[in-house]
N, C-alpha and C positions, 0 to 999 in steps of 0.2 A: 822522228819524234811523234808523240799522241798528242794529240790536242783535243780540246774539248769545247764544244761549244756554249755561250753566255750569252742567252737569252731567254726567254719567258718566264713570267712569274711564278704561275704555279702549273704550266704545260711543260711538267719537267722530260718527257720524251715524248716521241711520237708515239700514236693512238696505237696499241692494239691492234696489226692487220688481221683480215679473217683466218683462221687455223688451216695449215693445212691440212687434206684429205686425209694421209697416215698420221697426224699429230693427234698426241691426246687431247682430248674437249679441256678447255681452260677458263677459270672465272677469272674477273678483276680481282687485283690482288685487294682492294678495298673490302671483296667481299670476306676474303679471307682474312683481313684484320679485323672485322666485325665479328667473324663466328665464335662458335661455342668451341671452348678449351676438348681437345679431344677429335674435333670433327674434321675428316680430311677433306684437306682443298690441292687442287692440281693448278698452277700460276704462271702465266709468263713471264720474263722481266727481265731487262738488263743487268748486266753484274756490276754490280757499283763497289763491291770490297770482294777480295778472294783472303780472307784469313782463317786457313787449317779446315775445318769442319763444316769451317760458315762464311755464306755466300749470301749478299745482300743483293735483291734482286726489287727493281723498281720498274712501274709503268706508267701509264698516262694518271692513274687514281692512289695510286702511292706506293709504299714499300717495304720490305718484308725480310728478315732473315729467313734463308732457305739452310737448315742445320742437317748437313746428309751422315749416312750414315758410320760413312768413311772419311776421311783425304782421298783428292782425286788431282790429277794433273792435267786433266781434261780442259778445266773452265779458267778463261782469264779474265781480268779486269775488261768488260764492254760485250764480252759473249750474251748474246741471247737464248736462256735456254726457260726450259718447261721443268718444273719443280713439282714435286708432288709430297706432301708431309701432312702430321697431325697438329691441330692450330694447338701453341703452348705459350708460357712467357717464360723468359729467362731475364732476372735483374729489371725487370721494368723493359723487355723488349720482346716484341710481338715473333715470333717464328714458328715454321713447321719442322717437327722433329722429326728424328726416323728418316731423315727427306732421300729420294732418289729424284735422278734427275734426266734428261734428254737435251739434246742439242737443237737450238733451232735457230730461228734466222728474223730481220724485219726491226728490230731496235736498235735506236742510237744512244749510246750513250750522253750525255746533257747535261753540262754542271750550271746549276741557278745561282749566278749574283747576290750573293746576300753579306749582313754583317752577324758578327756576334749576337747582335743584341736581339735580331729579326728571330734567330733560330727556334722554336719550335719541338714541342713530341712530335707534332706531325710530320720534321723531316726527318726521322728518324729512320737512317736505311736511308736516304735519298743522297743524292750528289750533288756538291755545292762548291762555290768558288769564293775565296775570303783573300781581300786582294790588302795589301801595304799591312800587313800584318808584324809586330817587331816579337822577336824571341827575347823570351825573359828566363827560359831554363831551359835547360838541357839535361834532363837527370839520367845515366847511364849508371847511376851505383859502381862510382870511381872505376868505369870501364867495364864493368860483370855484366853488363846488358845490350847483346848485341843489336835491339830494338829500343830506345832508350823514349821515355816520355818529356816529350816538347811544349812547352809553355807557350802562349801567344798573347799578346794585348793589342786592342787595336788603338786609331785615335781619341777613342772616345774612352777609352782607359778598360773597356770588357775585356776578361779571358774569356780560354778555352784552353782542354790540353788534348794534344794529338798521340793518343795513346799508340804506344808500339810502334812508335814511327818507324818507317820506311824511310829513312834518311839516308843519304849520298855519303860517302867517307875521300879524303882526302891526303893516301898514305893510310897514317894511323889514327888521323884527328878528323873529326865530323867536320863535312864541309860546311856546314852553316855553324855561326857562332851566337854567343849572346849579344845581341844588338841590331843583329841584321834583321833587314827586311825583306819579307818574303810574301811571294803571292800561293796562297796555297789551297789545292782543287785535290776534295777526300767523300768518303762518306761522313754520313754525321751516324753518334752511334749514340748510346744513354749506360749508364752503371745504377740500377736503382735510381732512376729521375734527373741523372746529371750528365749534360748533354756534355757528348766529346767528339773530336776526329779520329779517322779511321783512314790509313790508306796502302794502298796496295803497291805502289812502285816510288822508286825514289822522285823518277819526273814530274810528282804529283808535287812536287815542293821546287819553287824555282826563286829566283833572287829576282825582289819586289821591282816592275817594269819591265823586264823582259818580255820579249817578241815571241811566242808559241811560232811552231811551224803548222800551218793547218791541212799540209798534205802529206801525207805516209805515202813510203815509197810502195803499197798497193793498192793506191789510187791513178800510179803511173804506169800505164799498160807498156805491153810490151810495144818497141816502135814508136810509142808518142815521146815527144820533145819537153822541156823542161821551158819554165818561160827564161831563165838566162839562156839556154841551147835555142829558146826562137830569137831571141834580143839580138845573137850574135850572126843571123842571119844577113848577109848581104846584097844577095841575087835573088832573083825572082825563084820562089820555089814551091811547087807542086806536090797537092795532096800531104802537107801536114800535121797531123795532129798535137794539140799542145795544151797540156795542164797546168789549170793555174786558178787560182783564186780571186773572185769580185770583189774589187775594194774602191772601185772608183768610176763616177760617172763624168763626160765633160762633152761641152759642144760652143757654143755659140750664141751670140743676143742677135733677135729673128722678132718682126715684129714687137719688138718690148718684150717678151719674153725668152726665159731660154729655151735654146733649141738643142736637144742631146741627139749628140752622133756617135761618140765614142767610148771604149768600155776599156780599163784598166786591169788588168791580171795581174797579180805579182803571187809573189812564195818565197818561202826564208830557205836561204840554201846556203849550207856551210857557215849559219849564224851569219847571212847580209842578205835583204832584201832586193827582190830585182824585179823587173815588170815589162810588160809585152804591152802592145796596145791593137785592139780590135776595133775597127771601121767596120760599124752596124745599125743607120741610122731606122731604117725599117723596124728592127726586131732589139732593141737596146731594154725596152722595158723589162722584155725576159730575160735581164741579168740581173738577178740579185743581188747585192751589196753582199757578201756571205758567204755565198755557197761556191764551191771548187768544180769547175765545168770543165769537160774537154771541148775545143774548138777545133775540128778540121778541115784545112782550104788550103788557100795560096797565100802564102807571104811574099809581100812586095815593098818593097824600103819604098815611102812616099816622104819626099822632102828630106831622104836621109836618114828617116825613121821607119826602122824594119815593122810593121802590121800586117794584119790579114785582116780581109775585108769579106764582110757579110759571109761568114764560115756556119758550119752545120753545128750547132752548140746542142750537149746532151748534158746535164748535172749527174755531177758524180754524187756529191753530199750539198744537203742542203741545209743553208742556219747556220754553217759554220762563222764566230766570231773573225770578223774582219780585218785585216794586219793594217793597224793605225797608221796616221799618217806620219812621217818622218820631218823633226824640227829640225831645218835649215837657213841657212841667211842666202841672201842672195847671191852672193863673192860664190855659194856649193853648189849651184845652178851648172848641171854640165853634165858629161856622159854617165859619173858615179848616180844619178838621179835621172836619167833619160826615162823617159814610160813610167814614174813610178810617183805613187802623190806622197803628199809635201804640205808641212805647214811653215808657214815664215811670219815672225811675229814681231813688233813694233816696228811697222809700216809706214811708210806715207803715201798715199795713193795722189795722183794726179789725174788730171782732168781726162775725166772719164768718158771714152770714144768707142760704141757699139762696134762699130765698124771697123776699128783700127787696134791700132796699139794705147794701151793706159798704162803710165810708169807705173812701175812700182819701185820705192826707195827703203832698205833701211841703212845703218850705218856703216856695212860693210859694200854700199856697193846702191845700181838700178836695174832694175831689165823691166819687162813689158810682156803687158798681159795683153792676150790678142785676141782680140772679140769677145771681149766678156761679159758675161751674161747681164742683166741692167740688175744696181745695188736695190738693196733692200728699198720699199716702199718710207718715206722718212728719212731716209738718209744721203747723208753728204757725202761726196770722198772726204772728205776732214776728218769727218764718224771714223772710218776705217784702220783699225788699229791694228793688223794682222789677217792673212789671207791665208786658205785652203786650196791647193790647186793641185795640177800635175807638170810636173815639169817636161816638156816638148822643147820638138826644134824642126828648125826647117832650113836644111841649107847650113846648117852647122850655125845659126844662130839657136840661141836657147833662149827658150820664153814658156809662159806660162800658160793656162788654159785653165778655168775652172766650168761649173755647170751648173750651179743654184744659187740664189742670193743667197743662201744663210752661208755659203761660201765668205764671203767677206762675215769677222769678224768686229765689230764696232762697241765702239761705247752709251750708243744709245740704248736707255730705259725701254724695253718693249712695253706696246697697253698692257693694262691690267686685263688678263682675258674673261668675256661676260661681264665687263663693267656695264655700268646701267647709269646712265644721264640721272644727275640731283635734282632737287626742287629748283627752279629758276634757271636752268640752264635753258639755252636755246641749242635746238637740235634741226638736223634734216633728217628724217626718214626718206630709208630707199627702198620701193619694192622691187626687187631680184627679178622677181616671175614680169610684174608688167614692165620692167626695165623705166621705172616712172619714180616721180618724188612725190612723196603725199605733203600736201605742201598746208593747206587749211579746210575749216569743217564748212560746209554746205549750209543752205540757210535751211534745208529740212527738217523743222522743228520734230516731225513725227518719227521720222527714221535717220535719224542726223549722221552723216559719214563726214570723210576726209578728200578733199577730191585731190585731182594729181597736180603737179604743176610741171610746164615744158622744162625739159631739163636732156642732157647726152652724157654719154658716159665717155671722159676722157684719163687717163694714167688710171684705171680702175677704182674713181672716184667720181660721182654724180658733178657734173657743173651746170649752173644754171644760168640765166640770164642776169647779167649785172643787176644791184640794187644796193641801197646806200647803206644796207646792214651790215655789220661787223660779219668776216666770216667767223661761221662756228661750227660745230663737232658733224659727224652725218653718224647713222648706223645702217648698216644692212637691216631689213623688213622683208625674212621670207614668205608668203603667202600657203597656208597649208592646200594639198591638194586634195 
C-alpha cells in the first residue's frame, strides 16, 4: 500500500536539496508561479496528480501543473522529477506548457490535513488529505463514464467534487456508494476559480477510519524481517534487522518523573496491526513517533517478550503519520495486542503506586499498570477516565506500560494557558532563574524592588514556610537574560 504522510501546515514537502552536478539549474516553483506569461522556468517538484498531459508538481514554496508535450508512462504519483516549460494559465490554473521533463530524486510526497472550507488558490496543485468525508453523488452518466465525478460534504455541510475520479469498482458497481464515508488524500485542482479534487489512484480513496500501511514493500530490504516475523521470534538471535514503524514511547515513574526506556514499532500487515518492542534507554529520543527505521541487533525474549536491545537504528522515512492507537477493553489484553499500543476507555484507576502495580478496571475485566509514570500535575486517580498504554507482559502475565502523563486521559478542565491573575487576587510569583519567591516590596523608596522570600521547590511547585494565609494561585516569573 502507499501511504502518505499528515503533518505541517504549510511545509507541504521537504526543502529543496542542492541540484545535482548533471541536473539542470532549477528555481522555486514560486518563482515560476509569479512570472510573466511566456517566460520559461525549469522546477523540481513532487508529482501530486499524473492525468494524461499534466502532471502536478509541488515543493517546499508551492505548486504547479507541469503540461508536457506528450503522454508519458515514465512519471508516477510521488516521482520527483525536473520540469521545464513556458509560464501559461489554463481555466484559472497556473502551468508550464510545451513542458519536457527529467527524472530526479530527494522529495517526498506529503498530504496536508485540511477541510473543505480551509482550501485555498494557493493549494492549488498541492496534496491534501480530507478525512470523514460523506458521498452525496456519484455521477457516471448512467454508466458511460469510466471516471465518474464524486460529490463530498463534510460535517460542517461544505462540498467539493472529485473530478474524474479514480475510484475502486466492485464487479460492475463502484465500490463506494452514496452515503459512505470516506477519507480522501488527492491533489486539489481549480476550473475557472472553482476548487476541486484530483486524483491519481484508487487507494487515494479509502472508507472513512481506516489504518493506512505506512511501509511499502521497498522499504523492506532484502534479509530484514518484518516486525510480526521479529514478534514471532523465540530464541536468542543474532544480527537481525527489522522494519517497522514509531508509534510508541514507554518506560517507568523515576524520580517523579517519567523515565523512557522503551520504543514500540508496529506495521499493518495483511490489514492487522502487530508490533515489536526495542530496549533503548540511552538513545530512545532518536526515535520519532513517525518515521519507519530499520533496527539491526540481537533479539532476545526478556520476560517472554521477544525485543532487541540498544540496536544500530538508521530512518528510512521520516514524518511518516503514525498508526493510532488501537481501542480495547481489558478482557483483549493478551497475545493479539503484545508490543503493540492501545487505548482503553472508561476506566477506573486505583491507587496509584510508582513503584508497583496500579489497577486498572473497566467493565469487562482489571489488570495493572506497572510503574507508571506519575499522573498529571492536579489530578486524582478518580480524574482518570481512560488510559493510552502498550500492552506487555512478563512471564505470561499481561499488563500495561505507558510513558507521559498526558497518557492518562481525565476529566479535568486544563488552566486557561497565559491566564493572568485579576484585580484582587492574591498571587505568588516564582522566579525560575533565582529558584526564589518574590514575596514583598523593599522599603527603597528611591529604587523600590520585590525582595525574595525562603521558600523550596517541592512536586514542581514553590512551598514556603507556613503562615495563616489562605493558600493561593503561584506563576512562574522567568528573569530575562
Amino acid at each position: 500500500m502507499t501511504f502518505y504522510k499528515l503533518t505541517q501546515e504549510k511545509q507541504y514537502v521537504d526543502a529543496t536539496p542542492e541540484p545535482d552536478p548533471e541536473e539542470p539549474a532549477t528555481v522555486p516553483i514560486r518563482t515560476a508561479l509569479e512570472g510573466a506569461t511566456d517566460t520559461e522556468f525549469t522546477v523540481k517538484g513532487v508529482v501530486t496528480l499524473v492525468d494524461g498531459q499534466n502532471y502536478y508538481l509541488q515543493d517546499a514554496t508551492g505548486a504547479i501543473c507541469l503540461r508536457l508535450a506528450a503522454k508519458t508512462d515514465e512519471i508516477a504519483l510521488g516521482d520527483t522529477i525536473i520540469g521545464t516549460g513556458k509560464r501559461a494559465e489554463f481555466r484559472g490554473m497556473a502551468q508550464l506548457g510545451s513542458g519536457t521533463f527529467v527524472k530526479s530524486s530527494g522529495l517526498t510526497l506529503d498530504a496536508k490535513p485540511t477541510t473543505i472550507a480551509a482550501l485555498t488558490a494557493d493549494d492549488v496543485c498541492t496534496y491534501v488529505q480530507l478525512k470523514g468525508l460523506e458521498i452525496t453523488e456519484i455521477y457516471d452518466n448512467n454508466g458511460q463514464y469510466a471516471n465518474p465525478n464524486v460529490t463530498f460534504k463534510d460535517a460542517d455541510g461544505k462540498t467539493i467534487q472529485l473530478y474524474k475520479a479514480v475510484l475502486p469498482k466492485n464487479g460492475d458497481s463502484w465500490a463506494f456508494a452514496v452515503g459512505d464515508k470516506v477519507d480522501v488524500t488527492a491533489a486539489v485542482g481549480t476550473n475557472n476559480g472553482t476548487l476541486q479534487l484530483r486524483n491519481t489512484v484508487a487507494d487515494e480513496i479509502r472508507a472513512a477510519g481506516s489504518v493506512n500501511d505506512p511501509i511499502t514493500d521497498g522499504m523492506i530490504p532484502d534479509g530484514a524481517l518484518t516486525v510480526k516475523e521479529a514478534g514471532a521470534i523465540t530464541t536468542k538471535t543474532e544480527n537481525v534487522s527489522v522494519v517497522g514503524q514509531v508509534v510508541y514511547h514507554y518506560g517507568n515513574a523515576y524520580n517523579g518523573a517519567a523515565s523512557i526506556s522503551s520504543i514500540i514499532l508496529e506495521d499493518v500487515i495483511g490489514g492487522e496491526i502487530y508490533g515489536f518492542q526495542i530496549y533503548d534507554y540511552a538513545n530512545h529520543a532518536n526515535y520519532k513517533v513517525g518515521d519507519v527505521v530499520k533496527v539491526t541487533g540481537t533479539i532476545s525474549p526478556y520476560g517472554g517478550v521477544p525485543q532487541m536491545q540498544s540496536p544500530a537504528m538508521e530512518v528510512v522515512k521520516a514524518g511518516v503519520e503514525a498508526i493510532p492507537a488501537q481501542e480495547i477493553t481489558v478482557s483483549q489484553m493478551g497475545a493479539d495486542y503484545l508490543s503493540e499500543y492501545v487505548y482503553i476507555k472508561d476506566v477506573t484507576l486505583g491507587t496509584y503506586n510508582a513503584s508497583g502495580s496500579t489497577p486498572v478496571t473497566d467493565a469487562t475485566g482489571s489488570a495493572k499498570l506497572f510503574k507508571g509514570v506519575p499522573l498529571p500535575a492536579n489530578v486524582t486517580e478518580a480524574d482518570v477516565t481512560a488510559l493510552y498504554a502498550c500492552c506487555s507482559a512478563y512471564n505470561g502475565t499481561y499488563q500495561l506500560r505507558n510513558g507521559a502523563s498526558t497518557d492518562y486521559v481525565t476529566n479535568v478542565t486544563p488552566p486557561t494557558p497565559g491566564q493572568l491573575p485579576q484585580a484582587g487576587d492574591e498571587v505568588v510569583i516564582y522566579n525560575q532563574n533565582a529558584e526564589a519567591v518574590l514575596a514583598e516590596q523593599n522599603d527603597n523608596t528611591d529604587s523600590p524592588a520585590i525582595n525574595k522570600a525562603a521558600a523550596t521547590i517541592a512536586n514542581r511547585a514553590p512551598s514556603m514556610p507556613s503562615t495563616p494565609r489562605t493558600p493561593v494561585p503561584w506563576w512562574r516569573w522567568a528573569a530575562s537574560r
